[in-house]
Each structure stands twice: as structure tokens, then as C-alpha cells.
OpenMM code with the backbone's topology and positions (N, CA, C; nanometers):
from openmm import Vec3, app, unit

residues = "UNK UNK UNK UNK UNK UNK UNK UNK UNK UNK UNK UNK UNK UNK UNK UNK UNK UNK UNK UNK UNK UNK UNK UNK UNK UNK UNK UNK UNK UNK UNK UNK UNK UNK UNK UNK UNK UNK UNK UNK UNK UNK UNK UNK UNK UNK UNK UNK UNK UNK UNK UNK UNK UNK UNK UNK UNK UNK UNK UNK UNK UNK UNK UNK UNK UNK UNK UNK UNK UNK UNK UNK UNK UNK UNK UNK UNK UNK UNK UNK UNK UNK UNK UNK UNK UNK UNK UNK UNK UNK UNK UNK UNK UNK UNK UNK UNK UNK UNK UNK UNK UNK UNK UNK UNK UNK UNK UNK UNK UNK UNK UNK UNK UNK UNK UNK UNK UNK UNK UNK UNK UNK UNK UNK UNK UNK UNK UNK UNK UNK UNK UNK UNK UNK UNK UNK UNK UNK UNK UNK UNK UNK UNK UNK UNK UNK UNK UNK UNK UNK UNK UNK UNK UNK".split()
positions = [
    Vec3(-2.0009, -1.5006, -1.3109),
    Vec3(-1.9050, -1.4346, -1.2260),
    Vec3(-1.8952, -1.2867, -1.2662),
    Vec3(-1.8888, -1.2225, -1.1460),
    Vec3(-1.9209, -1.0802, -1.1579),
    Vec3(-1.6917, -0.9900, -1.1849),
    Vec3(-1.6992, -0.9377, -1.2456),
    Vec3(-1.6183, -0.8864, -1.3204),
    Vec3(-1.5967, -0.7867, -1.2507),
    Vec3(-1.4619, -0.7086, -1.2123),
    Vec3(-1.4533, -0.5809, -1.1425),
    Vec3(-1.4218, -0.4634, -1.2646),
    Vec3(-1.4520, -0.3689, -1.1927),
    Vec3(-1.4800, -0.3000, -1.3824),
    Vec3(-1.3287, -0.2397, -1.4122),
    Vec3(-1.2899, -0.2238, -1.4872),
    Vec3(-1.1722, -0.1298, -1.5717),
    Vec3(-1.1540, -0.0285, -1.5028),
    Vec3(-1.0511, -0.0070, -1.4701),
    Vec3(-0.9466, 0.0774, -1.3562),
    Vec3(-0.9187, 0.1757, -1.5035),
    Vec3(-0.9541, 0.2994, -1.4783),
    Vec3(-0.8680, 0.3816, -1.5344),
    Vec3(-0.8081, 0.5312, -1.5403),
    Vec3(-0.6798, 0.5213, -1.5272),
    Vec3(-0.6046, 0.6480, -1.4657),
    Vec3(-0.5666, 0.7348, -1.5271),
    Vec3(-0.6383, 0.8552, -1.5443),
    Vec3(-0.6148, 0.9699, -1.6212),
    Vec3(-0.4897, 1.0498, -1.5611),
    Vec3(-0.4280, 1.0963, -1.6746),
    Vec3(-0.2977, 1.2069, -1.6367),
    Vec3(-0.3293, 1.3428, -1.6846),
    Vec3(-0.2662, 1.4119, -1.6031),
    Vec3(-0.3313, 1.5821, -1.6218),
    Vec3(-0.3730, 1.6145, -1.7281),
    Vec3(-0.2525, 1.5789, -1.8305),
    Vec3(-0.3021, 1.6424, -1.9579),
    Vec3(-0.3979, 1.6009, -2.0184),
    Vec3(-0.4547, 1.4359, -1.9810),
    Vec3(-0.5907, 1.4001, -2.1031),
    Vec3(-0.7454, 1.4787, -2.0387),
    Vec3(-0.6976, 1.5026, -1.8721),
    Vec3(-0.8414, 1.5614, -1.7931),
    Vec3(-0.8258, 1.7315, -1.8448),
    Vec3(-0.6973, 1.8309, -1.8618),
    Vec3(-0.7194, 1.9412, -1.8979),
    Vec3(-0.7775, 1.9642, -2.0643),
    Vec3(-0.7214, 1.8513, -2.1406),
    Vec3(-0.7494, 1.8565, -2.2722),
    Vec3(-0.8909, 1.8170, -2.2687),
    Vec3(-0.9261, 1.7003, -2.2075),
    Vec3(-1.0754, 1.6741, -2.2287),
    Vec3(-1.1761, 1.8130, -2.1628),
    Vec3(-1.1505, 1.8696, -2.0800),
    Vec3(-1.2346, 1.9651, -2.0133),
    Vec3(-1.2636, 2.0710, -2.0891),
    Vec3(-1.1467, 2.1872, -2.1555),
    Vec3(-1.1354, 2.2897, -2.2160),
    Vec3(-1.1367, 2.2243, -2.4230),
    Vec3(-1.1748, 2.1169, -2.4544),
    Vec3(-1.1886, 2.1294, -2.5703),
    Vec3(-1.3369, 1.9787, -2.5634),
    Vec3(-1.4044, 2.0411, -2.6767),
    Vec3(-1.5217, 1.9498, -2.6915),
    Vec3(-1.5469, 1.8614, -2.7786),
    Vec3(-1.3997, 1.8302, -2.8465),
    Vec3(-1.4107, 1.7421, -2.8971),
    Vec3(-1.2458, 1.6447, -2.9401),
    Vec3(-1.2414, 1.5312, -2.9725),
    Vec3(-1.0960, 1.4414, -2.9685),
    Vec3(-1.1252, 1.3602, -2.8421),
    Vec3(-1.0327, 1.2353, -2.8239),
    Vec3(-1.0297, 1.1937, -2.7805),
    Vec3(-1.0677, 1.1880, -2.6277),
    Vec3(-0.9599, 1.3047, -2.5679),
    Vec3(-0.9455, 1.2976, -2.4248),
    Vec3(-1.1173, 1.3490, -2.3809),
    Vec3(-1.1787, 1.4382, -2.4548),
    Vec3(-1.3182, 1.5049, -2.4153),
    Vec3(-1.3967, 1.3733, -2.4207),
    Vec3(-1.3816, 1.2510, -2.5276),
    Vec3(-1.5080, 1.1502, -2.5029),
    Vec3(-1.4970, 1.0504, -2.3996),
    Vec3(-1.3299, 1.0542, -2.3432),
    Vec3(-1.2830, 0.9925, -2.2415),
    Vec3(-1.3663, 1.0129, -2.0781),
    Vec3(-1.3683, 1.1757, -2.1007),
    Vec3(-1.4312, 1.2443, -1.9605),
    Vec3(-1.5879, 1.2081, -2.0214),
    Vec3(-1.6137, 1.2224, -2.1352),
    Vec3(-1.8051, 1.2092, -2.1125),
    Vec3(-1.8052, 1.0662, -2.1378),
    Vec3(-1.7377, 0.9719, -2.1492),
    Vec3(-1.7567, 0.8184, -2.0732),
    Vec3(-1.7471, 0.7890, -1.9792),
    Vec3(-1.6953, 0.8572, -1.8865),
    Vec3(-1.6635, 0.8233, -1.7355),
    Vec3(-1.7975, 0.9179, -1.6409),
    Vec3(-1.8472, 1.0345, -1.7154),
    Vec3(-1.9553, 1.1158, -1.6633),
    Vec3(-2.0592, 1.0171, -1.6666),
    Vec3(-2.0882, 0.9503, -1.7487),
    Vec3(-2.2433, 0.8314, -1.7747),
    Vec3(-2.2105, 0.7285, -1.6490),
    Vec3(-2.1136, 0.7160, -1.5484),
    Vec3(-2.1151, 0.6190, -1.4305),
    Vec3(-2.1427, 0.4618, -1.4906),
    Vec3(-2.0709, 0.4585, -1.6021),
    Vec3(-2.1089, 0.2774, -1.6365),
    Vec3(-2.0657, 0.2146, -1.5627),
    Vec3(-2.1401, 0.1317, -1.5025),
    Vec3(-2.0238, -0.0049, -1.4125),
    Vec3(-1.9411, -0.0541, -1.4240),
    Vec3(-1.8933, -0.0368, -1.5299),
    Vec3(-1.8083, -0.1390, -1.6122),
    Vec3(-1.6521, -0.0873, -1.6060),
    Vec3(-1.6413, 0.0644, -1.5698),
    Vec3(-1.5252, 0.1413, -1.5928),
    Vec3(-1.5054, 0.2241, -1.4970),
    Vec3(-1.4268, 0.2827, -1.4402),
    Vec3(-1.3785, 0.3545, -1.2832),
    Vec3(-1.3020, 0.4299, -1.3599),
    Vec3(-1.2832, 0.5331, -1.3665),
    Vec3(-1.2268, 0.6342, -1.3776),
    Vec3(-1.1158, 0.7103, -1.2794),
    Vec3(-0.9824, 0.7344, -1.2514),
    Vec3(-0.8936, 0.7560, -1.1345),
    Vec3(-0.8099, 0.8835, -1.1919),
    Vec3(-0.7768, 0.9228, -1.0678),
    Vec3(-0.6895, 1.0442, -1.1122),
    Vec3(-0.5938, 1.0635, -0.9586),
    Vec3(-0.4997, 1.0937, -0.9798),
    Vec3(-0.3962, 1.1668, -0.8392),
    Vec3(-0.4265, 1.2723, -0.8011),
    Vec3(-0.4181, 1.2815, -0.6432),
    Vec3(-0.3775, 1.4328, -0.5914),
    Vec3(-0.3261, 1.4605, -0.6309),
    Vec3(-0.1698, 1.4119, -0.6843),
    Vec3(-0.0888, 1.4683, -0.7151),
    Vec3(-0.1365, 1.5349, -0.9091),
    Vec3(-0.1734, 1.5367, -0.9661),
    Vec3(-0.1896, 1.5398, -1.0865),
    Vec3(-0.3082, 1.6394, -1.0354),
    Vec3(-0.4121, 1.6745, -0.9413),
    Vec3(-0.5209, 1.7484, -0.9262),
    Vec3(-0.4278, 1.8996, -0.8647),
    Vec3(-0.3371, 1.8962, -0.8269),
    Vec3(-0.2622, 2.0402, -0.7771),
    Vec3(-0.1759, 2.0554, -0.8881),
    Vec3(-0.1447, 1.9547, -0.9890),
    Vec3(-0.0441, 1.9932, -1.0825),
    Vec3(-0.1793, 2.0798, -1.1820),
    Vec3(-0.2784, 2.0276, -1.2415),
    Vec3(-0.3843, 2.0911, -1.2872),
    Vec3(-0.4353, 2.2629, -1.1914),
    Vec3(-0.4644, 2.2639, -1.1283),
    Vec3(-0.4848, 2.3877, -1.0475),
    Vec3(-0.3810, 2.4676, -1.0403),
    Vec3(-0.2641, 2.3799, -1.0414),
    Vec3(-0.1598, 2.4945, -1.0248),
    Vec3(-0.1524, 2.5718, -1.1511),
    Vec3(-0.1556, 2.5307, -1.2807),
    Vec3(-0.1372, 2.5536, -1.4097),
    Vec3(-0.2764, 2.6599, -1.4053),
    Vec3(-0.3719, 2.5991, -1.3896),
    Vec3(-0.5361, 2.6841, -1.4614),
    Vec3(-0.4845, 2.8089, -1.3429),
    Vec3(-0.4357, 2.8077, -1.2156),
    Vec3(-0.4296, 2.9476, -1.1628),
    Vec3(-0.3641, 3.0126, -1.2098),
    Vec3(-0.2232, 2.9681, -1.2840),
    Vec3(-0.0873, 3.0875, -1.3389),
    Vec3(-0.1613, 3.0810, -1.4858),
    Vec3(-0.2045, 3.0050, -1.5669),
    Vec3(-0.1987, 3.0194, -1.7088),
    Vec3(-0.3965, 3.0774, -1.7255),
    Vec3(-0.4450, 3.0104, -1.6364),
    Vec3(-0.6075, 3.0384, -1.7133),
    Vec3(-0.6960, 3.0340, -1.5642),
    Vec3(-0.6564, 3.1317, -1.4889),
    Vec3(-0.7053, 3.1770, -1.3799),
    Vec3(-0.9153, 3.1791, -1.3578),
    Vec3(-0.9419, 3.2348, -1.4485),
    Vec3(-1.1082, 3.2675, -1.5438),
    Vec3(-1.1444, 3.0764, -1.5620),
    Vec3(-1.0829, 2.9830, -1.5674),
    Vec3(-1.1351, 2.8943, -1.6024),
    Vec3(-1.1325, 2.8081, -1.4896),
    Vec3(-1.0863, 2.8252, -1.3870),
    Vec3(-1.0919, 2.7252, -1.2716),
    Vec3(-1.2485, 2.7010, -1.1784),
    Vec3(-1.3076, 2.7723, -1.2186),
    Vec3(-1.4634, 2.7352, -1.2276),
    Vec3(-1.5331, 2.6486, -1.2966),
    Vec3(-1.5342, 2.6542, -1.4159),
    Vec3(-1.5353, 2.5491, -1.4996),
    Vec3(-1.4552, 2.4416, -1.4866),
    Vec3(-1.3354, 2.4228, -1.4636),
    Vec3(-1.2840, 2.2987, -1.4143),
    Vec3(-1.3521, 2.2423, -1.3048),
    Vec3(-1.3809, 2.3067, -1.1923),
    Vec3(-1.4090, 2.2508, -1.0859),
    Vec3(-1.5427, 2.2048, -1.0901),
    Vec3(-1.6654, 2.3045, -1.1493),
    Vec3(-1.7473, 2.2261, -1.2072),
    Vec3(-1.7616, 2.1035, -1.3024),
    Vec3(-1.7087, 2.0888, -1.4624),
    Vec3(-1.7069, 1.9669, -1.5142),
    Vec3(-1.6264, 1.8678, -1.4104),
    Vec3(-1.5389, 1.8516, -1.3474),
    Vec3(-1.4574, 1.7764, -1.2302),
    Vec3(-1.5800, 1.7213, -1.1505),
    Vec3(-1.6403, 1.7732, -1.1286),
    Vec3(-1.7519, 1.7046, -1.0034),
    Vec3(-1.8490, 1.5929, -1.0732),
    Vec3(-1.8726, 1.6401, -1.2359),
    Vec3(-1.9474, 1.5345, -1.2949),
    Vec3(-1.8727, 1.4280, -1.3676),
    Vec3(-1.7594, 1.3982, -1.3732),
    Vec3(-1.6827, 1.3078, -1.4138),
    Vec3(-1.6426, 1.2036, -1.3236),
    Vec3(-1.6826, 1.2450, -1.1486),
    Vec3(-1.6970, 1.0920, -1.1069),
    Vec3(-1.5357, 1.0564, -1.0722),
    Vec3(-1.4395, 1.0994, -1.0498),
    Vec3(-1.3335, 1.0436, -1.0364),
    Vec3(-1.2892, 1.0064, -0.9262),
    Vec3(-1.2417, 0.8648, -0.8999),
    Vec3(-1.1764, 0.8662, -0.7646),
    Vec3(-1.0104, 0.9716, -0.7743),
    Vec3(-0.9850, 0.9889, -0.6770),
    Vec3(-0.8747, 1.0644, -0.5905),
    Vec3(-0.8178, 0.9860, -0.5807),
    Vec3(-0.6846, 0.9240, -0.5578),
    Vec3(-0.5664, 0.8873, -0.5181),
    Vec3(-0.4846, 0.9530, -0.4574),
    Vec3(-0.4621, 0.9286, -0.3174),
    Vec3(-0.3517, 0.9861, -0.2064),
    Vec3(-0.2036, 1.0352, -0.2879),
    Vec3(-0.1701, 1.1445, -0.2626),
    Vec3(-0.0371, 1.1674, -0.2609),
    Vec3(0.0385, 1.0568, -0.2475),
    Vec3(0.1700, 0.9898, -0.3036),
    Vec3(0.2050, 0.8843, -0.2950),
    Vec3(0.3310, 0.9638, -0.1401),
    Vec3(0.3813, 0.8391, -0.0447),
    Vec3(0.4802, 0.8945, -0.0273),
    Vec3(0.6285, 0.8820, -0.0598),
    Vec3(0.6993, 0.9751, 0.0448),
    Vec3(0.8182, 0.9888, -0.0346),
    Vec3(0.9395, 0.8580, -0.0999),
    Vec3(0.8735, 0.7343, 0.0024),
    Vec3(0.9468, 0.6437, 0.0241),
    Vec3(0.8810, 0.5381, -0.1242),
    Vec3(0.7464, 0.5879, -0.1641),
    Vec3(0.7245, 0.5198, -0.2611),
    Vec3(0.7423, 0.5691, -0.3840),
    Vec3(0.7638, 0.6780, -0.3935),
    Vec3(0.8226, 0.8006, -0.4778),
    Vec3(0.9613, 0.7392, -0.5370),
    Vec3(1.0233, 0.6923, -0.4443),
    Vec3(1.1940, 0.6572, -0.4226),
    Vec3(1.2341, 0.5312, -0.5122),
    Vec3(1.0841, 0.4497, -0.4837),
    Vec3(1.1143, 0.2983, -0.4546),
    Vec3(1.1053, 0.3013, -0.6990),
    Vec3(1.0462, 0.4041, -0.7344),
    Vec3(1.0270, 0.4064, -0.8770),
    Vec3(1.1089, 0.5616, -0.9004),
    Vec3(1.1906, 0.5287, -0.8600),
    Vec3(1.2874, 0.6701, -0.8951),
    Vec3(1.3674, 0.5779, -1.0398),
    Vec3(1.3794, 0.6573, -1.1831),
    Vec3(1.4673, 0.5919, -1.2668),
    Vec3(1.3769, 0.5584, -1.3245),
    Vec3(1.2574, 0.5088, -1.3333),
    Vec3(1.1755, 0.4161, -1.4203),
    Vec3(1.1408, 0.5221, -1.5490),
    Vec3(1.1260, 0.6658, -1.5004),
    Vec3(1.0526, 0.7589, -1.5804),
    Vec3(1.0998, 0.9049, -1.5291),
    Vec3(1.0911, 1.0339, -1.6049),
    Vec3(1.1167, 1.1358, -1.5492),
    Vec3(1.0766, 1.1907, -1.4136),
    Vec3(1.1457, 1.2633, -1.3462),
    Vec3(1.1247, 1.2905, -1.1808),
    Vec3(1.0175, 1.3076, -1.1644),
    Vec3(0.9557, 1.4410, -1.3021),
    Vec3(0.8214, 1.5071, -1.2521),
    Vec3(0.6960, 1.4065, -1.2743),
    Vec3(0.7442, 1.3081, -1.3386),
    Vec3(0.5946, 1.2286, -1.3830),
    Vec3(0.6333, 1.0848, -1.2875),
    Vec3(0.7264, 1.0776, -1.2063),
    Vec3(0.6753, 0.9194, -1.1071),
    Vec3(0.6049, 0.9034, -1.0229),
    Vec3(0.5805, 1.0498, -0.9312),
    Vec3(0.4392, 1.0785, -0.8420),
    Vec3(0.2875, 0.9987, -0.9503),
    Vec3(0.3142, 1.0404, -1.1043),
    Vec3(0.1586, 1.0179, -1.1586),
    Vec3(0.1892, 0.8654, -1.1679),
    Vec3(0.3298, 0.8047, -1.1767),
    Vec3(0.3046, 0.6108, -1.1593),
    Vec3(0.2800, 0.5916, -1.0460),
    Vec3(0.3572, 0.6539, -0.9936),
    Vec3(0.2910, 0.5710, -0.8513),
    Vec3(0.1656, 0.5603, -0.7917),
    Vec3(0.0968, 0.6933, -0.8662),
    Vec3(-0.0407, 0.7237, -0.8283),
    Vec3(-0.1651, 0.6293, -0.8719),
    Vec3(-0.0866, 0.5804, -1.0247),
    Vec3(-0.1439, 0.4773, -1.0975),
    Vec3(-0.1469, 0.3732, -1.0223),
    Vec3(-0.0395, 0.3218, -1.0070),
    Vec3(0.0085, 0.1788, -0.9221),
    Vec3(-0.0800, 0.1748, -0.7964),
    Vec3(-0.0567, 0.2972, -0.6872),
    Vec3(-0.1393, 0.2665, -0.5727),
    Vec3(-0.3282, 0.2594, -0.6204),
    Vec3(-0.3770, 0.3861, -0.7227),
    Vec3(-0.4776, 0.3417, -0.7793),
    Vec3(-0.5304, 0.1845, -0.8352),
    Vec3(-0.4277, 0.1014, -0.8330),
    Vec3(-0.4504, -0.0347, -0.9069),
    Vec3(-0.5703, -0.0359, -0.9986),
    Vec3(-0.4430, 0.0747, -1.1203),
    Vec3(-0.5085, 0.1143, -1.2454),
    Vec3(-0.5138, -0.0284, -1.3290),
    Vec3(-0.5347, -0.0141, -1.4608),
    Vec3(-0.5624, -0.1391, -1.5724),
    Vec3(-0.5119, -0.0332, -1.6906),
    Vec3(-0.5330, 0.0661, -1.6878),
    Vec3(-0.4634, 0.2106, -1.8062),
    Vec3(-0.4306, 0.2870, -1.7214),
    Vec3(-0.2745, 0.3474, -1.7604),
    Vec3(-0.2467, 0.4950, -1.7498),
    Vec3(-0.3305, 0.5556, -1.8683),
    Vec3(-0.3530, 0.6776, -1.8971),
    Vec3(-0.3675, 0.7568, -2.0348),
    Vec3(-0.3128, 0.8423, -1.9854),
    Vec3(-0.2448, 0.8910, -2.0970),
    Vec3(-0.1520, 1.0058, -2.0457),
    Vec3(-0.1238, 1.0824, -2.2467),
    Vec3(-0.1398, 1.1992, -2.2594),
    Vec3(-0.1003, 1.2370, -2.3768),
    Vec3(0.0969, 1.2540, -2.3891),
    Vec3(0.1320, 1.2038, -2.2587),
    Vec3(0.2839, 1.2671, -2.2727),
    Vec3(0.3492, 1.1325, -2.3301),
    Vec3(0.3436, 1.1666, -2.4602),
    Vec3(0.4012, 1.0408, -2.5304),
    Vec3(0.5678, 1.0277, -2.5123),
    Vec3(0.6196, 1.1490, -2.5045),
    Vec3(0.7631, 1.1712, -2.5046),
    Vec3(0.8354, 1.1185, -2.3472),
    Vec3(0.7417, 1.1604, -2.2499),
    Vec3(0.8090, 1.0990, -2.1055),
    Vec3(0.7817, 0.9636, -2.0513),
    Vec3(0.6740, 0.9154, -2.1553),
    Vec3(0.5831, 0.7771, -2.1008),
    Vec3(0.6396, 0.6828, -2.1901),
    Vec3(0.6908, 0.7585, -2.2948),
    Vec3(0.7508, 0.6382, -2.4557),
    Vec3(0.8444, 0.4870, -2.3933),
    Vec3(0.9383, 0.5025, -2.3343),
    Vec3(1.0460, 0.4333, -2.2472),
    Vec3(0.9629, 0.3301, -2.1409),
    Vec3(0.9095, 0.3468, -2.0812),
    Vec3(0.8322, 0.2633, -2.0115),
    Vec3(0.7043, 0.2172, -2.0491),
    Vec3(0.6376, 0.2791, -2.1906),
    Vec3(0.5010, 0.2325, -2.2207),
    Vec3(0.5646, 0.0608, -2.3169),
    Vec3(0.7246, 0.1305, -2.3670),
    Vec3(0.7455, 0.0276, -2.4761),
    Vec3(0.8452, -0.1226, -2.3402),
    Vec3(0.8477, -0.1135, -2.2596),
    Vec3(0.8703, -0.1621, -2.2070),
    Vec3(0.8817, -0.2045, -2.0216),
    Vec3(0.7458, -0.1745, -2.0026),
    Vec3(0.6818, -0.1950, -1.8944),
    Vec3(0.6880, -0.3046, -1.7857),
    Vec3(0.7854, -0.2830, -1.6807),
    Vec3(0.7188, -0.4137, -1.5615),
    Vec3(0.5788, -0.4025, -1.5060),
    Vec3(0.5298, -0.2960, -1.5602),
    Vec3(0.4239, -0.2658, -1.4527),
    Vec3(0.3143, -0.3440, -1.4897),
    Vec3(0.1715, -0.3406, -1.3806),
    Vec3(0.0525, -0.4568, -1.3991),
    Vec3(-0.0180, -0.3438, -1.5053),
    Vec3(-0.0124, -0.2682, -1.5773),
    Vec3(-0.1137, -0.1858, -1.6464),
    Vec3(-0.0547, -0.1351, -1.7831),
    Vec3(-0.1085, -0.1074, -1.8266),
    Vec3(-0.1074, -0.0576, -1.9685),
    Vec3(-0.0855, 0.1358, -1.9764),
    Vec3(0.0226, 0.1076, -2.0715),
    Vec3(0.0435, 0.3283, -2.0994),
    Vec3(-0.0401, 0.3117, -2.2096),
    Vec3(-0.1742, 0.3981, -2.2257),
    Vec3(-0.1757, 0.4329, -2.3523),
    Vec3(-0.2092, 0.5838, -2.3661),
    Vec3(-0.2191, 0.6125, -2.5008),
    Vec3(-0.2911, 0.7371, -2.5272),
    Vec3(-0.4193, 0.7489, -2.5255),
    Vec3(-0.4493, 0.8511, -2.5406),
    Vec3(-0.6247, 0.8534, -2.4928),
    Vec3(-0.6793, 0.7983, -2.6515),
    Vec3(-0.6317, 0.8056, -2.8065),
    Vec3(-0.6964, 0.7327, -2.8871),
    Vec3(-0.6778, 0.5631, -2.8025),
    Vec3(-0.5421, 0.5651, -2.8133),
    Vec3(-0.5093, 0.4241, -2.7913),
    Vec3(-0.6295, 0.3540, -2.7010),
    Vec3(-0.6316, 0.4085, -2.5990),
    Vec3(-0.7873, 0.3908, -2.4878),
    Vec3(-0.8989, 0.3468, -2.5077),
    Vec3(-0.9703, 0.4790, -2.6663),
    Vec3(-1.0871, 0.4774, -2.6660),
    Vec3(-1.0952, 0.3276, -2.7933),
    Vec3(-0.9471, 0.3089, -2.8501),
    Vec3(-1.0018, 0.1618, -2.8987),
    Vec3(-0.9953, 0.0705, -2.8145),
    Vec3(-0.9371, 0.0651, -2.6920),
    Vec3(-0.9164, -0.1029, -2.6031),
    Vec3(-1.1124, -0.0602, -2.5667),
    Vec3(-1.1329, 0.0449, -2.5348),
    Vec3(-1.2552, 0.0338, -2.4871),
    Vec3(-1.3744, 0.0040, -2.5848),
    Vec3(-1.3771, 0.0407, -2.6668),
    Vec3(-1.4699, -0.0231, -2.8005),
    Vec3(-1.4737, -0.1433, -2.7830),
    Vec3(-1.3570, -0.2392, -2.7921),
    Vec3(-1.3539, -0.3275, -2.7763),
    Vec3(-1.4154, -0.4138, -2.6259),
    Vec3(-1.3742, -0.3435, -2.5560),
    Vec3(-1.4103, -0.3963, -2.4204),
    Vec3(-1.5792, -0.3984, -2.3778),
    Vec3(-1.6650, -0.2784, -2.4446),
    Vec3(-1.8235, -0.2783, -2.4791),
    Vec3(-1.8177, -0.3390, -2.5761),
    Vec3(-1.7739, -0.3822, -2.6617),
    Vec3(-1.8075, -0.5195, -2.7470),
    Vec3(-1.8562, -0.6391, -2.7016),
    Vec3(-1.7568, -0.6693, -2.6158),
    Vec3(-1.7475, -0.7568, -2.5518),
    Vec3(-1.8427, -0.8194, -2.4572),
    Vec3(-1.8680, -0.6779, -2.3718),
    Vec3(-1.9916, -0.6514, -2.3253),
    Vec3(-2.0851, -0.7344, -2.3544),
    Vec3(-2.1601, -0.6576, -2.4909),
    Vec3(-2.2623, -0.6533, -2.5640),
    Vec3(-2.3012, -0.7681, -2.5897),
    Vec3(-2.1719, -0.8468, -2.6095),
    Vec3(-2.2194, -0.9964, -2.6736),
    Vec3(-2.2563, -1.1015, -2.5703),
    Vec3(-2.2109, -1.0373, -2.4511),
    Vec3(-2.2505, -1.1581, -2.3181),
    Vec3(-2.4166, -1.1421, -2.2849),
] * unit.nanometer
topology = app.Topology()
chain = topology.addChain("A")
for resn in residues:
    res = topology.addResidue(resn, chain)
    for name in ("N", "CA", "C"):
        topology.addAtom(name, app.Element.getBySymbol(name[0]), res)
């Protein structure tokens, strides 16, 4: 039986950290998802792709080339803007500015958030209704070791 591969939903900060630094976590995150393994899907929000652009235009204007280039080889699906009514429906779960990126997860029918925002994600990673997992991008790159383990041995 064929297996659907690992849903996984990057948040701004692990795709800006992985892009502009070449090495830690979030960077081996993006060059695992660049190799197109079957095994793993890689996701990200509109909403989280204008929160990124908006930042590289006010803070690092010179680098939005380079974003947009490494971006094209990382393979990511897009996720729709959530709307307002689903926006609403997870109002309270987590801070205002970060429920667009759950919901984005949720409609993505992620398997991981990664998100480096340990401080806004802490409250709901430690106690989650949701179908997916908060982790950090280390936290990640061990479920995934494990998960090509696993692999390997079938």
C-alpha cells in the first residue's frame, strides 16, 4: 500500500532563515524539499508569501531576487489565503497575526507546522486539537530522520 507522503508546512520565519543563511536547521529543511523526494510535500501560505515580501521589501529590498529565485527551486505548494470566516472560526486559539498561518496549515492538510516562533506557537504546540504537529525546524529534521529510517528499512 502506497503511502501519501508527509505534508509539510513551513512558516515565514523557517523559509526566510533557511534562504539567507547556509547553514542550521531551517537551510537543510529547504535543501530537503529542493531534492523533490516523494515521500515529503513541502507547503507554505499566501498568506506567509506577502508576509515574507513584505519584510525583504522594507528590511532587505537587494535580496528579493534571491528569494524569488531559491523559492522556485524549493518546490512549494501555495495555499489560498484563508477566508475571513475561517480566520474567525480559529480566532483565540493563537495570536491574531499568526491564525491566517493555522489556518493555512489546516486548509494545507499539513502533518507539521515548523515554525521558529516558539513564543506564539508554545500554547497550542503544548496543547493542540489540531490533526498536525507544531514543531521547530530541529524538532522536524529529527521526526524526519526517523521517518527515512523507516523508509530505508522497507
Amino acid at each position: 500500500m502506497v503511502k501519501r507522503p508527509v505534508r509539510v508546512f513551513l512558516d515565514s520565519n523557517v523559509i526566510i532563515s533557511g534562504i539567507f543563511s547556509d547553514k542550521g536547521s531551517p537551510r537543510i529543511i529547504l535543501d530537503i524539499l529542493s531534492l523533490g523526494l516523494p515521500f515529503v510535500v513541502g507547503a507554505t501560505g499566501r498568506y506567509n508569501m506577502i508576509e515574507i515580501e513584505r519584510n525583504l521589501k522594507r528590511k532587505m529590498p537587494k535580496a528579493l531576487p534571491i528569494y524569488q529565485k531559491y523559492l522556485s527551486d524549493i518546490n512549494l505548494e501555495i495555499i489560498p489565503l484563508p477566508s475571513k470566516e475561517e480566520i474567525e472560526e480559529y480566532c483565540g486559539y493563537i495570536s491574531d497575526k499568526d491564525v491566517p498561518v493555522l489556518v493555512s496549515a489546516i486548509k494545507g492538510n499539513a502533518d507539521f507546522l515548523v515554525t521558529g516562533d516558539e513564543k506564539d506557537f508554545s500554547k497550542l504546540k503544548k496543547h493542540s486539537p489540531l490533526k498536525f504537529e507544531i514543531l521547530n525546524p530541529s524538532e522536524f529534521l529529527d521526526v524526519f530522520r526517523l521517518l527515512f529510517e523507516d523508509l530505508q528499512e522497507k
